[in-house]
C-alpha positions in Angstrom: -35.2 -9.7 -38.9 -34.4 -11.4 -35.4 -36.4 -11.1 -32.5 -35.0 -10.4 -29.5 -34.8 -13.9 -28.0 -33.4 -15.1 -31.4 -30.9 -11.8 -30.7 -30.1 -13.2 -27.3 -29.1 -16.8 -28.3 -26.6 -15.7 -30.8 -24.8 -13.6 -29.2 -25.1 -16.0 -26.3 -22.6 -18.1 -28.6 -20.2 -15.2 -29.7 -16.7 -15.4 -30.4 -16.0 -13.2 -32.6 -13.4 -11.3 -30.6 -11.0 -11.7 -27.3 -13.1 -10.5 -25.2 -15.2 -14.2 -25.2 -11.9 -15.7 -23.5 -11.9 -14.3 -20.9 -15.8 -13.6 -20.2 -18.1 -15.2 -17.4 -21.4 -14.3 -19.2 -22.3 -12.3 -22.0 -24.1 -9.7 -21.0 -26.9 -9.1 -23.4 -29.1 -6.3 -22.2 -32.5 -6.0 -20.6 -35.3 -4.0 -19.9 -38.9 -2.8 -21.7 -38.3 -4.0 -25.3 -40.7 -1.0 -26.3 -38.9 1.4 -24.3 -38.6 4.9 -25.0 -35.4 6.0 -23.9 -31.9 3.4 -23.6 -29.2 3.3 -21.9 -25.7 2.2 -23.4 -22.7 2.6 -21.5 -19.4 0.8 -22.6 -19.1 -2.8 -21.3 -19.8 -4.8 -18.6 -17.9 -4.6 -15.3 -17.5 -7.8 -12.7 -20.5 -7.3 -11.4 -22.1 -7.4 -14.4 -19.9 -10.3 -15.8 -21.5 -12.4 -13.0 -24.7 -12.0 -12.9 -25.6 -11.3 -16.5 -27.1 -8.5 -16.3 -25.9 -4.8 -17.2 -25.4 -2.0 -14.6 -25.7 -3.8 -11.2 -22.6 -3.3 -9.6 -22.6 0.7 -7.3 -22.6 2.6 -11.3 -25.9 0.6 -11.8 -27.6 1.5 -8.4 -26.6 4.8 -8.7 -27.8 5.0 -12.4 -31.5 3.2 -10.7 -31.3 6.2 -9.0 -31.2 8.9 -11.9 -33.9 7.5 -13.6 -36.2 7.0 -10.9 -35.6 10.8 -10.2 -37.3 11.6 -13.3 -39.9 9.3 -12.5 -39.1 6.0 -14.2 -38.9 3.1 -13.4 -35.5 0.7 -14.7 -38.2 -1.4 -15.9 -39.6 1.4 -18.4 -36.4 1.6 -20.1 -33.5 -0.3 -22.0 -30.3 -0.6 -21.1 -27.2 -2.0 -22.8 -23.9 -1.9 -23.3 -21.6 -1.2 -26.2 -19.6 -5.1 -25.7 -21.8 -7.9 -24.2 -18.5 -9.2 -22.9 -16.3 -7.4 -19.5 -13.1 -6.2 -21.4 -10.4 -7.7 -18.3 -9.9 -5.7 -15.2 -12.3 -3.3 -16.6 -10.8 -1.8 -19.2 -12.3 0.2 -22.2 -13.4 -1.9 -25.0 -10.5 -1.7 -27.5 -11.9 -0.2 -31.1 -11.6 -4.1 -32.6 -13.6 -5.4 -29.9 -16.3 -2.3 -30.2 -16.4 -3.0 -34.0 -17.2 -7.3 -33.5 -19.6 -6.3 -31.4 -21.6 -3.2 -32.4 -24.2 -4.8 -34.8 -25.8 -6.6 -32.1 -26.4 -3.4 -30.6 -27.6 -2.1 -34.0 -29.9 -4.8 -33.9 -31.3 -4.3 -30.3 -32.2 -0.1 -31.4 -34.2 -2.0 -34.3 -36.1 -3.9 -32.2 -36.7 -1.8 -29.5 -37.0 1.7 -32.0 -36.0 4.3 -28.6 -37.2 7.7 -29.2 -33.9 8.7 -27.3 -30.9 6.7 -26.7 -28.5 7.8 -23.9 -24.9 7.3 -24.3 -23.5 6.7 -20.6 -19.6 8.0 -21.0 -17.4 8.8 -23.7 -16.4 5.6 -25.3 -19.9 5.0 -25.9 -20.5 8.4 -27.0 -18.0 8.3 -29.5 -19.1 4.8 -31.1 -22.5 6.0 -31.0 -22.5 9.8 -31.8 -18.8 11.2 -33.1 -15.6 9.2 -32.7 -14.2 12.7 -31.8 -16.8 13.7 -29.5 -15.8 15.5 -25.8 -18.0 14.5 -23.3 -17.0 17.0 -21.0 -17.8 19.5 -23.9 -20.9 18.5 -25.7 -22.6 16.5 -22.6 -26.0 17.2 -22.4 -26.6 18.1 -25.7 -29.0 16.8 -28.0 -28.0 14.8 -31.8 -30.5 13.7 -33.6 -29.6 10.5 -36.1 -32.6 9.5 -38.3 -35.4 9.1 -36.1 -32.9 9.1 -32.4 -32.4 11.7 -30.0 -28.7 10.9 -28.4 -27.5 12.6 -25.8 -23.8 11.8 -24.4 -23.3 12.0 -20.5 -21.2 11.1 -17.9 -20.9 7.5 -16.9 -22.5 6.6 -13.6 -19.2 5.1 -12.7 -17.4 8.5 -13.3 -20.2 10.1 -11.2 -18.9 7.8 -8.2 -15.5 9.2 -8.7 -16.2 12.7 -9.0 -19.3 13.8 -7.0 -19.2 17.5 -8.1 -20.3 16.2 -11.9 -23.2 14.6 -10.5 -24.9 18.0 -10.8 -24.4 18.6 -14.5 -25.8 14.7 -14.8 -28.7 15.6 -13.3 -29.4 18.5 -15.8 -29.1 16.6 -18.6 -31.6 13.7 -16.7 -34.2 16.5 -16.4 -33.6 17.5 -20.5 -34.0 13.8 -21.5 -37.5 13.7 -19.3 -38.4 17.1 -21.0 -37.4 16.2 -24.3 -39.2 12.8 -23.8 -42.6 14.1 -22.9 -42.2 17.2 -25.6 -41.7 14.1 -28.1 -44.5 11.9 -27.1 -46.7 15.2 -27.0 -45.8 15.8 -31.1 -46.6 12.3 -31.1 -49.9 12.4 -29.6 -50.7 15.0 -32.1 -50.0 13.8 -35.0 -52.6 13.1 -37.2 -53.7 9.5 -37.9 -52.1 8.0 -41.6 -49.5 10.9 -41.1 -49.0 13.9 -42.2 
């Protein structure tokens, strides 16, 4: 299995779709590599695409801000993206470019082994939960895959657009926290070699 710097370097050389052509940086991911909870949203904007980093353009302050309000801190989580690369003027990822890319991400939930993975808009909703997933329907709500809690919600970028969902965001903030410290609770009672 990779580690995560080993991770890192090769998709550092990536060119497996389009999407390298026109890129700055690849924009790997970063964060607590023993985090409980990440974030994946769909790409990488300019912002992003410059500096190398995900979510620090105004969707990444603002998504600071949500997870500070349930007291942590970006540094306690993960967060990624769907494509390391920025699809041009911001675009979705097309599903090609989603499908070269998506092992990497496989990889980096190995690694890191989230209790809870939070899908930050609908085109990573859909790669990650359902392909036919609503967000406006089912965001907020729980799916558990294996040993993952996902939960779809709004992008922080949509959020900037359309204040009046900032509200339901912050409902489904305060069910990640409470489903995070009900999880680590079950964990903190199980009983040591298992069942």
């Amino acid at each position: 299995m990779y580690s995560m710097d080993e991770l890192k370097k090769f998709t550092a050389r990536c060119r497996k779709c389009r999407l390298a052509e026109t890129r700055t940086t690849v924009v790997f991911g970063e964060g607590n590599e023993h985090a409980d909870i990440m974030f994946v949203g769909e790409g990488p904007g300019y912002n992003e695409d410059v500096q190398g980093r995900p979510f620090v353009g105004k969707a990444g302050q603002l998504l600071d801000k949500m997870i500070e309000a349930i007291n942590l801190k970006r540094s306690d989580v993960y967060i990624a993206n769907v494509v390391k690369c920025r699809p041009p003027e911001n675009r979705n990822p097309m599903d090609d470019e989603a499908e070269s890319c998506i092992d990497y991400l496989r990889w980096q939930v190995k690694l890191i082994r989230p209790k809870i993975i939070v899908c930050l808009g609908a085109v990573s909703a859909k790669k990650l939960i359902d392909p036919n997933l609503s967000i406006s329907r089912q965001r907020g709500v729980f799916v558990k895959k294996g040993d993952i809690f996902f939960m779809p919600t709004y992008h922080p970028s949509y959020l900037l657009r359309n204040e009046s969902a900032k509200k339901d965001s912050w409902e489904d903030f305060k069910s990640i926290a409470a489903k995070l410290t009900k999880l680590k609770k079950e964990q903190n009672n199980q009983p040591i070699g298992g069942n």
